[in-house]
C-alpha positions as a Python dict, from the first residue, in 0.01 Angstrom:
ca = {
    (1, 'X'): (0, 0, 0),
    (2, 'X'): (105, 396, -88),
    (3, 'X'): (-2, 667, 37),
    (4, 'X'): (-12, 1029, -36),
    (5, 'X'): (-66, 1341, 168),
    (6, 'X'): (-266, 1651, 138),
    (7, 'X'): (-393, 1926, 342),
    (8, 'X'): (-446, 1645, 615),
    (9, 'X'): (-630, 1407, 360),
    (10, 'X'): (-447, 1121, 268),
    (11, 'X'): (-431, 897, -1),
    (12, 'X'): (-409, 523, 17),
    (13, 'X'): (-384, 309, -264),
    (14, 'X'): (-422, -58, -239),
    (15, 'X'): (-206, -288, -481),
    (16, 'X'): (-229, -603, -543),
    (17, 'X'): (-333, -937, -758),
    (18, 'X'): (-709, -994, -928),
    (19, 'X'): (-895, -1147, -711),
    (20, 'X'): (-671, -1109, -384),
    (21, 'X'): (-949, -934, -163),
    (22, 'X'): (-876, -568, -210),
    (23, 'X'): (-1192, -466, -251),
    (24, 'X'): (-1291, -700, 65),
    (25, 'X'): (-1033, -537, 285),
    (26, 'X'): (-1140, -194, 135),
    (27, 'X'): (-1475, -281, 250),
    (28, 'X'): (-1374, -501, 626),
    (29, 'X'): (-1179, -98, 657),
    (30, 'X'): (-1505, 99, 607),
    (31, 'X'): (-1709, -96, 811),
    (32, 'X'): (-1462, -92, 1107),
    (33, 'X'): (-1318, 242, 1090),
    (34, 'X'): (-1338, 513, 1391),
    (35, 'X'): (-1647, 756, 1425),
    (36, 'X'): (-1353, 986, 1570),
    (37, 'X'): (-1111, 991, 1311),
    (38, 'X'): (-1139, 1178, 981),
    (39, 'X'): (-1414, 1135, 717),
    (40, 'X'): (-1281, 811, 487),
    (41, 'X'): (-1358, 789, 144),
    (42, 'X'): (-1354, 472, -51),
    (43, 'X'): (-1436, 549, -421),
    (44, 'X'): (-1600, 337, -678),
    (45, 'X'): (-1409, 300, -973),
    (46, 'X'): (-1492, 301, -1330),
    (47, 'X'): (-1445, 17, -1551),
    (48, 'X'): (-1541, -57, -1921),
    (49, 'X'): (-1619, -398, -1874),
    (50, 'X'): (-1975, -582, -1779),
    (51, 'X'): (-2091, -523, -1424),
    (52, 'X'): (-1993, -819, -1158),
    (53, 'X'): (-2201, -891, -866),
    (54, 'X'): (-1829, -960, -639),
    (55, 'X'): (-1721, -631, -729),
    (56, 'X'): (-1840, -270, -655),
    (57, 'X'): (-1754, -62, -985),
    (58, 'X'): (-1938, 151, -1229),
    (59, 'X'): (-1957, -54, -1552),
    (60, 'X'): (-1896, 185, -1839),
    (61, 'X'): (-1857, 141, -2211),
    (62, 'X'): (-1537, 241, -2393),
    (63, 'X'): (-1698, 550, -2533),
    (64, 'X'): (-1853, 640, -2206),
    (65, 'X'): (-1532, 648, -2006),
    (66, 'X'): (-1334, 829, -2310),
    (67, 'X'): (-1601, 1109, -2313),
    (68, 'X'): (-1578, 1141, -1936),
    (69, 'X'): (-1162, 1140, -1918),
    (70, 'X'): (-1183, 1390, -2170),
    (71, 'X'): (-1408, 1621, -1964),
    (72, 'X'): (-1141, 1535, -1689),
    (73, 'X'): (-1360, 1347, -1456),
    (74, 'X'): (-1131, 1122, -1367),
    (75, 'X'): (-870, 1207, -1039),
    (76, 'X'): (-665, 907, -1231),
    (77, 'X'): (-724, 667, -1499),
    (78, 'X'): (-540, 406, -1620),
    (79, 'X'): (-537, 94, -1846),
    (80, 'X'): (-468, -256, -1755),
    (81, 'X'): (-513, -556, -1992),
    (82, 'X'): (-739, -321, -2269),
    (83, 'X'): (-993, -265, -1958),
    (84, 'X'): (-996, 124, -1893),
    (85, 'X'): (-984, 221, -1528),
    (86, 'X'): (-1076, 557, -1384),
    (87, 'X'): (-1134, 709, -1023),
    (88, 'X'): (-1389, 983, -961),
    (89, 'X'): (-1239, 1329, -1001),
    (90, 'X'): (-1403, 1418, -640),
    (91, 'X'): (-1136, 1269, -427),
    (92, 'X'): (-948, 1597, -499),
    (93, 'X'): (-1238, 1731, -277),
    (94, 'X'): (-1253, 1530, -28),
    (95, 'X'): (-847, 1531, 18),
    (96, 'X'): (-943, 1928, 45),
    (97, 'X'): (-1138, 1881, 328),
    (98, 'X'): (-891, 1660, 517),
    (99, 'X'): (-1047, 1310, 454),
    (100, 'X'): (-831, 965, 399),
    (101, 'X'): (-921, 836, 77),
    (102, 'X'): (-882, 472, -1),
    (103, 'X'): (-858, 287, -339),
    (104, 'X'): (-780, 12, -504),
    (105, 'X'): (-564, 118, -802),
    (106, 'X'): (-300, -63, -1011),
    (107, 'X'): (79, -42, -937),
    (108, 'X'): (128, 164, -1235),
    (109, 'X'): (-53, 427, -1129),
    (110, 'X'): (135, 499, -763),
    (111, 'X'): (362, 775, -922),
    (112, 'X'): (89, 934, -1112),
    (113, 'X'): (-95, 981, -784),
    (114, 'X'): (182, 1118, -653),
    (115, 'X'): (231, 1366, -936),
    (116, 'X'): (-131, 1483, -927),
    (117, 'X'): (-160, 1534, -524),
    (118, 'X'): (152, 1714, -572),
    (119, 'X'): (19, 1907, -960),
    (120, 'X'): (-278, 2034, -682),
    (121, 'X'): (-92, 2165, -409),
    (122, 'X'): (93, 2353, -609),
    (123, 'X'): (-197, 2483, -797),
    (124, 'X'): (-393, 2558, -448),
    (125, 'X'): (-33, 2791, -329),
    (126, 'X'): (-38, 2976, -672),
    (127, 'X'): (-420, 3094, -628),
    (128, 'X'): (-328, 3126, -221),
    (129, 'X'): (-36, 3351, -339),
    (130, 'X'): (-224, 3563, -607),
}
């Protein structure tokens, strides 16, 4: 697992094989975490293939998810195996407001994330500047 900081949000992103139990341990870490610690967000991803009843994503077609990544709604997107990936542009809201974020991503995309928490803190200090 990574993680990446921002304003007191933090993102973590869970790696691992198909079919390993991320989404399961994504889920066991919802259910148990602490009323007293800060807001955690566990985003549904977007994924052009058919809906499956074992896992919680948004089933898009090709089209679908290339007209959305083009309107940037994706916080990251990525492609594994010809199946296009995406994660909801919000979590750059809720890492705003201090929340941990958690999502199951692919290795590939760990630097990426990086480079984007980073790309919007630097943004947010050049409109806190001007």
């Amino acid at each position: 697992m990574s993680d990446v900081v921002k304003n007191g949000g933090r993102l973590f992103l869970l790696v691992g094989n198909s079919g390993s139990g991320k989404d399961t341990l994504i889920r066991c870490v919802a259910e148990r975490w602490p009323r007293n610690s800060p807001a955690l967000y566990t985003p549904r991803r977007y994924i052009t293939r058919p809906p499956h009843p074992s896992e919680p994503y948004i089933a898009l077609e090709r089209d679908a998810f290339v007209c959305m990544r083009t309107r940037h709604s994706f916080f990251l997107d990525w492609v594994s195996y010809g199946i296009h990936y995406g994660l909801p542009d919000d979590i750059a809201a809720y890492l705003e407001q201090g929340a941990f974020v958690l999502a199951n991503v692919s290795r590939d995309v760990i630097d990426k994330a990086r480079e984007r928490v980073l790309m919007d803190m630097a943004d947010r200090q050049k409109l806190d500047v001007a």
